[in-house]
N, C-alpha and C positions, 0 to 999 in steps of 0.2 A: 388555536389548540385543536386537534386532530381525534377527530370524535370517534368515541369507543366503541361505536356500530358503523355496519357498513355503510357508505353516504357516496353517491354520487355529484361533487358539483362540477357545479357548469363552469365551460370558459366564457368569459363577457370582455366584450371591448369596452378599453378604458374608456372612451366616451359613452357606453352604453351604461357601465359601473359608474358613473359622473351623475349620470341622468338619474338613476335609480338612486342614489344616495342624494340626490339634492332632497333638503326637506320638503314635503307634502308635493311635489313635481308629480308622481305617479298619482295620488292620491284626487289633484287638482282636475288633471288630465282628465280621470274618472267621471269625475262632477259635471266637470262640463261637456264631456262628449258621447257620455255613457257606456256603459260595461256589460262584455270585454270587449277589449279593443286591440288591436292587431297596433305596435308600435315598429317604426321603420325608418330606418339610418343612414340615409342616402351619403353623408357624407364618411360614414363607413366603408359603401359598397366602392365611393370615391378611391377611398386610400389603398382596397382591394385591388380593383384597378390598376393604381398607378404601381403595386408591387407584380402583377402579371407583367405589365410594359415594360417592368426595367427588367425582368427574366431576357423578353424576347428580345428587348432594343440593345442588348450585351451580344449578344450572338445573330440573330439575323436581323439585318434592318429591311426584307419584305416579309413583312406580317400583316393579316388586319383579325383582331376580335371582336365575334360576334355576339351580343350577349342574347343570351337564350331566353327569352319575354315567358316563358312556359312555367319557368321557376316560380316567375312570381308575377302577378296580374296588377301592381302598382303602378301607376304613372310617373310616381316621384321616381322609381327606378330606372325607367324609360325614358324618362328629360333627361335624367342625370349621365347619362348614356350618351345619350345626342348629345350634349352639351358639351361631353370629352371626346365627341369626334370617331368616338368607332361606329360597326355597324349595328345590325339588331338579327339576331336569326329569329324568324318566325314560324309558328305550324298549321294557322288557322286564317282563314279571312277575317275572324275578328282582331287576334294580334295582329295582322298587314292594317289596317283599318286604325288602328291603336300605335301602334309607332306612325303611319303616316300623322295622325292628330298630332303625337306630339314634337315631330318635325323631320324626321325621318324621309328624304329625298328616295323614290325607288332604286337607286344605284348601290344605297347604303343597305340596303334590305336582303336577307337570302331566307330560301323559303323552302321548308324541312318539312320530316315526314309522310306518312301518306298523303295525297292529295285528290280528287274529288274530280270528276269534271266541270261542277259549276267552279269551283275554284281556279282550276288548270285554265277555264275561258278567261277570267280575270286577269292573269299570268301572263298568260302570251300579249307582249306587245308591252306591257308596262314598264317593262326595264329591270326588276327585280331578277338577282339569281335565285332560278331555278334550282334544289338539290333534286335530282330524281332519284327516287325510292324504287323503279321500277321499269321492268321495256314497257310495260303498258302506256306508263305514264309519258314516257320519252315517244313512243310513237302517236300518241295521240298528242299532244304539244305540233309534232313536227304536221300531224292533222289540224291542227287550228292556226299554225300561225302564218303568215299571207307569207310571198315567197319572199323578201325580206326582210324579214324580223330582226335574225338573229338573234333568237333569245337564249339571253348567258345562262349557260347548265354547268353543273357540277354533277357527276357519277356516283351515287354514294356506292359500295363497293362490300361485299359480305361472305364469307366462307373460308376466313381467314385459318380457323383448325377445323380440322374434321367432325371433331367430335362435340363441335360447336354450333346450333342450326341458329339462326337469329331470322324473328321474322320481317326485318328490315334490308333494304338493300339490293343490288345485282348481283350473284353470286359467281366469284370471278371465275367459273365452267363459262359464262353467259357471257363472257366481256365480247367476243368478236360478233357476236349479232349487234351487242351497243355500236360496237366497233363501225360496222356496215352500215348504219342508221346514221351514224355522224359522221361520217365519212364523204356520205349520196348526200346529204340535208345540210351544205356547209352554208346553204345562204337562207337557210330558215334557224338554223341552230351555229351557238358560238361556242364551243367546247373550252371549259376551263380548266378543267381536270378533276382528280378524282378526290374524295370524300371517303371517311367512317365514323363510324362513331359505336363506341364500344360501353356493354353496361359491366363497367369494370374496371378496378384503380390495380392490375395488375400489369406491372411494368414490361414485363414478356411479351403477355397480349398485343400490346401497341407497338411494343418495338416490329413484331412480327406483323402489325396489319402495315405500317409504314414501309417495313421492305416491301410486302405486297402489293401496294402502291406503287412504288416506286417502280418495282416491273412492271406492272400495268402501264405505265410512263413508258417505257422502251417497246414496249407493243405495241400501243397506239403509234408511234411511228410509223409502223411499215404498214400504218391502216393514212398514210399521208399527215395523222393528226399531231400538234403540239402544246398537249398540255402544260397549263403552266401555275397552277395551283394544290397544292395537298392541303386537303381540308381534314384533322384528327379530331376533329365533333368534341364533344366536352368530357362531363362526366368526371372532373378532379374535384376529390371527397373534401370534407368539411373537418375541422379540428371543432368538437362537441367537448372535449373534457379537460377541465384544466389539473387534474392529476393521474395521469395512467396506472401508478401502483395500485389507489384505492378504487381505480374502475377496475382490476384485476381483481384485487382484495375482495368485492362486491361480485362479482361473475361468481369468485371460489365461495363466498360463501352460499350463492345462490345455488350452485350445483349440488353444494353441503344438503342444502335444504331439500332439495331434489328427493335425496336417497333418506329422506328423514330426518336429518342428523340437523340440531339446533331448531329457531324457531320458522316456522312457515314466513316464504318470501315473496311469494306471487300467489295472486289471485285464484281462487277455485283448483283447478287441474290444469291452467297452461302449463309449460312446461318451454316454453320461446322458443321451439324448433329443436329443444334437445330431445334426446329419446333414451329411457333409461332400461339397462340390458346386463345381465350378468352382476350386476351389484356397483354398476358404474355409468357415469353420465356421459351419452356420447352424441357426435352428432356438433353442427356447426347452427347457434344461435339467430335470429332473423334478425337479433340486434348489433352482428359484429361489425359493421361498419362503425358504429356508435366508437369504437376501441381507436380508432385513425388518430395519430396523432404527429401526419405528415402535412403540411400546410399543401394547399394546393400551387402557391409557389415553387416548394422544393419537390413536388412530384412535375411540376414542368418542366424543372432545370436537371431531373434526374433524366427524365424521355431524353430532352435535345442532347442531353452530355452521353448517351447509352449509345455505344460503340455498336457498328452495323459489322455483322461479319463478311458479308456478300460485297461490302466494300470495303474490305481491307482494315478493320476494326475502326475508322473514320465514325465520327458521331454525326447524330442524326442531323444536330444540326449543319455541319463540314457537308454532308453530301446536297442537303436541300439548298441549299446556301450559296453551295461550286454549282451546280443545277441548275442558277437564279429562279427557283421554284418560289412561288410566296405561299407560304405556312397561314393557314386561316385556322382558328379555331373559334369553339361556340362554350365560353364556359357560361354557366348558367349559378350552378352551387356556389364558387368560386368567387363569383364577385357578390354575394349576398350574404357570405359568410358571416355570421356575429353581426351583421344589419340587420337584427331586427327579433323585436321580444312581443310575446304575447300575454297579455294582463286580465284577467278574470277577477270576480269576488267570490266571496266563502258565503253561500248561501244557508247552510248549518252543518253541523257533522254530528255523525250519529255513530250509535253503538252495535253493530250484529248479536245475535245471540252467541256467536262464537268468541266475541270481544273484540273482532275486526271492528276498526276503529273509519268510518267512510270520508271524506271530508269533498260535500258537494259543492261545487263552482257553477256560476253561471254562463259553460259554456258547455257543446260537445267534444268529445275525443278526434272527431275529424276535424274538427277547425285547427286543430296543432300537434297531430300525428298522421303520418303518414298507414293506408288503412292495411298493411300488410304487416307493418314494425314493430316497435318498443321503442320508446324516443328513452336510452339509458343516462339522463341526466337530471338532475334535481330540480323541482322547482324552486322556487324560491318565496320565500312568504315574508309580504309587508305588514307592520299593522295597518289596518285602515283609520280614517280622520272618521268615519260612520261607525265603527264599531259597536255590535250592541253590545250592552253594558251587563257587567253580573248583576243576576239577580241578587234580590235580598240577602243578606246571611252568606253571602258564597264570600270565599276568601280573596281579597285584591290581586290584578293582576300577576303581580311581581309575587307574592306569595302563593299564587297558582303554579308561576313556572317552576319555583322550588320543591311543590310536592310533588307535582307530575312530573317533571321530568323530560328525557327525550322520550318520544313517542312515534310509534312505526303507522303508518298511514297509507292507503291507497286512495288518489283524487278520482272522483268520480263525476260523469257529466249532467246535464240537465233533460236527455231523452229517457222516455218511457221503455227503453230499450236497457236488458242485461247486460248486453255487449259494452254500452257504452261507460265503458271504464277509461279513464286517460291514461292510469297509471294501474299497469297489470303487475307490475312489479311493487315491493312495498317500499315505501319512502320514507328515512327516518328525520324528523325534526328535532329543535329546541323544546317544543312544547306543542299542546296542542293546541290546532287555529281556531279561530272563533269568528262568528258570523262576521261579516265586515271588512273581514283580515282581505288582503292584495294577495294574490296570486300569480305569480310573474314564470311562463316557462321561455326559456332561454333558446335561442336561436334557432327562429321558427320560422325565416325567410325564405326558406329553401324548402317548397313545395308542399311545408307545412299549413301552409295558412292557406292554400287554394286547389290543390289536389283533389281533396275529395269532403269540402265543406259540406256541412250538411245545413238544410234551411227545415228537417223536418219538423213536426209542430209548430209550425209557421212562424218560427224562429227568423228573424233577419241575420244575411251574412253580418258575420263580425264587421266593424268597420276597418279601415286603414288609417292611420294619422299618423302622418310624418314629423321626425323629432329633428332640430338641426342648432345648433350652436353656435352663438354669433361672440363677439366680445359682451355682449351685455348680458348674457345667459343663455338659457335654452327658449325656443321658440318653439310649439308644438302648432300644425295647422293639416286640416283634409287633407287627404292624399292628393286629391284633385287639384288645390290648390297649392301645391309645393314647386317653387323654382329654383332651378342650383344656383346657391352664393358662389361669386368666386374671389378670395381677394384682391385688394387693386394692383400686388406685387405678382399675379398669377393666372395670367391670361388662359383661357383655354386652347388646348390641345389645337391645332388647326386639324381638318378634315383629311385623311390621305384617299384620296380615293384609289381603287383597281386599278391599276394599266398595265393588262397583261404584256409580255415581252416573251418571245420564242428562245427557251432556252436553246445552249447549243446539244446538238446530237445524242448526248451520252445516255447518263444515269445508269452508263456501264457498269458491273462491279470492277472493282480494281484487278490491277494485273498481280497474277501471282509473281512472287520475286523468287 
């Protein structure tokens, strides 16, 4: 039944919804690992996976993805990875360090971001691709590495619109000094070709950095070089909500609330990025990505199917494909999608002198929010197997919920800090929670849980424990200790590795007819 206040809920993957509804599963979990705990679904991130491959392996059979380790700092994510044979993009010498552990060969590795000198010295000669973020970086590489290296680079590539500065990247003004560097440097440097990666699920965007690209492709030519790789970096958004109307519904009334009208919705004076002017709410919210409700699947298959004009309306994937280009990408969001829930307790909940209604958990707002956002989706509340019990004289549970009712709430964290609200927006329930009660926020895999955790008041990071499903039930163990099941009918993936091939000449635009 479709609740008479605005309510955001979450989408859960059916094995995530299996888990949560097994009796006392979350509860046990608790007991024995303690609370909160970061839960994580590697055979989610599996099935994630295998719906990206069947995008690519319909349309181009050279591809490799790379899963972005950034997203998420799990191991189970990162065996599960290796174990299907793709590669791993990394940013850090700790994540190269961290896939080699968990079996990651340097060939399968490519390595993003800014990068460091002491890092850049580790690089040169290990076998790992190189993405360079920089001439800096590219001339000093070509300074450390002995005269034949060969170490495999990738261009990442930036200046796609004008009115666009990004501080990552070569900004394609700058491509013929790359140009001349890899050109003179063929037997210290292997050029693979060019790279982007764009913070943005806007389909124009990429079509337009991909043609960019692609000329870039035709240029490097007559620099003698032949590229044979287009890297489009990640960045395909996440599906957060399992009904759009009542995320709509819930926006409309928040903005209501806004200009005064019904009851207060958000916390003290946020206002989530809107700005109110003339008698009206304007202005684009820090939560609207939360609204996505394109699978990162069907934002893959809309890019490769998005007709190139500069070649003859040919889709993106028809040119890269006739090209023998290999298409790399780095989804990261993508395959962690709905892998993975974050569970707290109800420490107490109290009343403001306003009648704001608080309900503390024992965790912070940075362990399952990202520190710029609004995570726009509900949590979810279990009863606990601990719950403390009504006092004397108070009326039994089930007679509580009938007096009270639903009840509008804001979660609150366990720092000595005002900021730390998890939930700036109000949340309405069944009733109100009570000490003990689960607290479940929904799909926290993706940068939620390690972005910008906070350990202060000498709080320990939340844990990781990995959840996975076997025929006899659910199996819950350390993150560190998690290895991917595979069944006996379902051998894994073999390894493809790289081997570039000189396309022929083109990546012409077509002829006019």
């Amino acid at each position: 039944m479709t609740s008479p206040f605005p309510t955001l809920p979450a989408k859960l993957h059916s094995l995530v919804r299996a888990f949560l509804d097994t009796p006392d599963a979350v509860a046990e979990t608790l007991t024995r690992y303690g609370s909160p705990a970061h839960l994580i679904f590697p055979q989610v991130y599996s099935e994630n996976l295998a719906t990206l491959r069947a995008e690519l392996d319909s349309r181009l059979p050279r591809h490799r993805i790379c899963y972005a380790h950034k997203v998420n700092q799990a191991r189970a994510f990162v065996r599960t990875a290796e174990h299907a044979g793709i590669a791993i993009d990394v940013a850090s010498p700790y994540e190269f360090a961290r896939a080699v552990g968990a079996g990651f060969t340097p060939t399968r590795i490519e390595v993003t971001g800014p990068k460091g000198e002491a890092f850049l010295r580790d690089l040169v000669g290990c076998g790992a691709t190189v993405n360079v973020d920089n001439l800096w970086e590219l001339r000093r590489i070509i300074e450390l590495a002995e005269e034949s290296a060969r170490v495999p680079v990738l261009l990442r590539v930036s200046g796609f619109d004008a009115g666009q500065v990004s501080r990552f990247g070569v900004p394609l003004a700058h491509l013929p000094q790359a140009f001349d560097l890899l050109s003179t440097q063929r037997s210290r440097i292997t050029f693979l070709g060019f790279a982007f990666h764009l913070d943005s699920g806007d389909l124009g965007e990429r079509v337009r950095a991909i043609d960019a690209c692609l000329a870039a492709v035709e240029r490097a030519y007559d620099w003698g070089l032949a590229p044979s790789v287009l890297d489009i970096g990640g960045g395909f958004r996440q599906v957060f909500t399992a009904d759009a109307e009542r995320f709509d519904a819930y926006v409309l009334a928040l903005r209501e609330s806004l200009l005064g009208r019904g009851e207060p919705m958000s916390w003290s004076s946020n206002t989530f990025g809107y700005h109110i002017a003339g008698g009206a709410v304007h202005g684009t919210p820090v939560f609207h990505k939360y609204a996505n409700t394109v699978p990162a699947s069907g934002m893959l298959a809309d890019l490769l199917d998005a007709p190139l004009e500069r070649h003859g309306g040919r889709t993106v994937a028809n040119v890269v494909g006739e090209n023998l280009l290999e298409l790399w990408l780095e989804p990261g969001k993508a395959l962690v999608d709905h892998a993975g829930v974050t569970v707290a307790t109800v420490e107490f909940v109290k009343e403001l002198a306003d009648g704001t209604v608080l309900v503390n958990v024992d965790l912070s707002r940075d362990s399952v929010t990202p520190a710029d956002q609004e995570v726009m989706v509900d949590p979810i509340v279990l009863p606990g197997a601990g719950g403390e019990p009504a006092p004397a004289g108070c009326p039994t549970a089930s007679h509580a919920i009938a007096e009270s009712g639903p009840v509008g709430v804001y979660f609150a964290g366990r720092l000595c800090l005002e900021r730390d609200l998890i939930t700036n927006h109000k949340v309405w329930l069944p009733e109100r929670p009570r000490p003990g009660d689960l607290v479940v926020f929904p799909n926290t895999a993706a940068y939620h849980m390690d972005l910008s955790a906070a350990s202060a008041s000498m709080h320990p990071l939340t844990a990781k424990l990995a959840v996975s499903r076997h025929s006899s039930g659910f199996q819950v163990v350390g993150d560190t200790d998690y290895e991917p099941h595979v069944p006996a009918d379902l051998p894994p993936r073999p390894v493809v590795p790289h081997s570039p091939r000189r396309p022929p000449r083109p990546v012409r635009p077509a002829e006019a007819p």
